[in-house]
C-alpha positions in Angstrom: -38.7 0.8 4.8 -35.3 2.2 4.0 -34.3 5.4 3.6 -32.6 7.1 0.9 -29.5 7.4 3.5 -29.4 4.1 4.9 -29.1 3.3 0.5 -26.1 5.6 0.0 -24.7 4.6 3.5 -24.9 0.6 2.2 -23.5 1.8 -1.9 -21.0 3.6 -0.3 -19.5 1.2 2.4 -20.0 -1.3 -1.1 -17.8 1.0 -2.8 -15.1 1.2 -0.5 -15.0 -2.6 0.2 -14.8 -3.0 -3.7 -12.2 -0.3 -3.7 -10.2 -2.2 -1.2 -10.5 -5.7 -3.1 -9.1 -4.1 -6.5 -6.6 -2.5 -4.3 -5.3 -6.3 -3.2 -6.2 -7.0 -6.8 -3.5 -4.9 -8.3 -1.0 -5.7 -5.7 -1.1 -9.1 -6.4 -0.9 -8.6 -10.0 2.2 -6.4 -9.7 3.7 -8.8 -7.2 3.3 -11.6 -10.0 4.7 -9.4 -12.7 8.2 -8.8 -10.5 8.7 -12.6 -9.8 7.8 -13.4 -14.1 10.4 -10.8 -14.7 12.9 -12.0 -12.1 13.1 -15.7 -13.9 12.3 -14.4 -17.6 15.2 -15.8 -19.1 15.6 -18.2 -16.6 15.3 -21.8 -18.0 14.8 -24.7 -15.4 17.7 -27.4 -14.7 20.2 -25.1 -16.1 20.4 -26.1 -19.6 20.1 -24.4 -22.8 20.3 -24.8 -26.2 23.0 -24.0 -28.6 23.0 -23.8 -32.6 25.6 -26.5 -34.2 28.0 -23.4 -35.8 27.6 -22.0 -32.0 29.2 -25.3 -30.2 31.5 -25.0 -33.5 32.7 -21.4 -32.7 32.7 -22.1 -29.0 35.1 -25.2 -29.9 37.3 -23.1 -32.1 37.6 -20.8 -29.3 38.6 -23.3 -26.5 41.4 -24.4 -28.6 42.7 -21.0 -29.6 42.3 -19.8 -26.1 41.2 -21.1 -22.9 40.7 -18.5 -20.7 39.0 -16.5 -23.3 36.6 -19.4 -23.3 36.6 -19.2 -19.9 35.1 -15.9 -19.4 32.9 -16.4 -21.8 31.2 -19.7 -20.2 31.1 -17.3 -17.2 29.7 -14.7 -18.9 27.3 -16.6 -20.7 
């Protein structure tokens, strides 16, 4: 038969391990939140969408200015 210290020896070595495992837990989770946030506005290949008056306004741009449109391809 075990004794009541052998039970609080075995719950609290349990607690510790479980301690450790939801430490991992978190760090993971955190970890995974960093790398989301690193490609948030990322989109994949490199392409994005643009409203018709947009492309419009960009073209209007262009031809009033190049460089201007320039730096704001960069920019963008």
């Amino acid at each position: 038969m075990t004794s009541n210290n052998d039970n609080e020896k075995n719950l609290e070595e349990l607690l510790l391990q479980t301690e450790v495992l939801l430490s991992k837990t978190v760090d993971i989770w955190q970890e995974e939140q960093r790398q989301k946030e690193g490609v948030k506005n990322r989109v994949s290949g490199g392409y994005y969408m643009m409203s018709r008056a947009a492309e419009k306004d960009l073209r209007a741009l262009y031809r009033a200015n190049s460089n201007a449109s320039l730096i704001f391809s960069v920019m963008r």
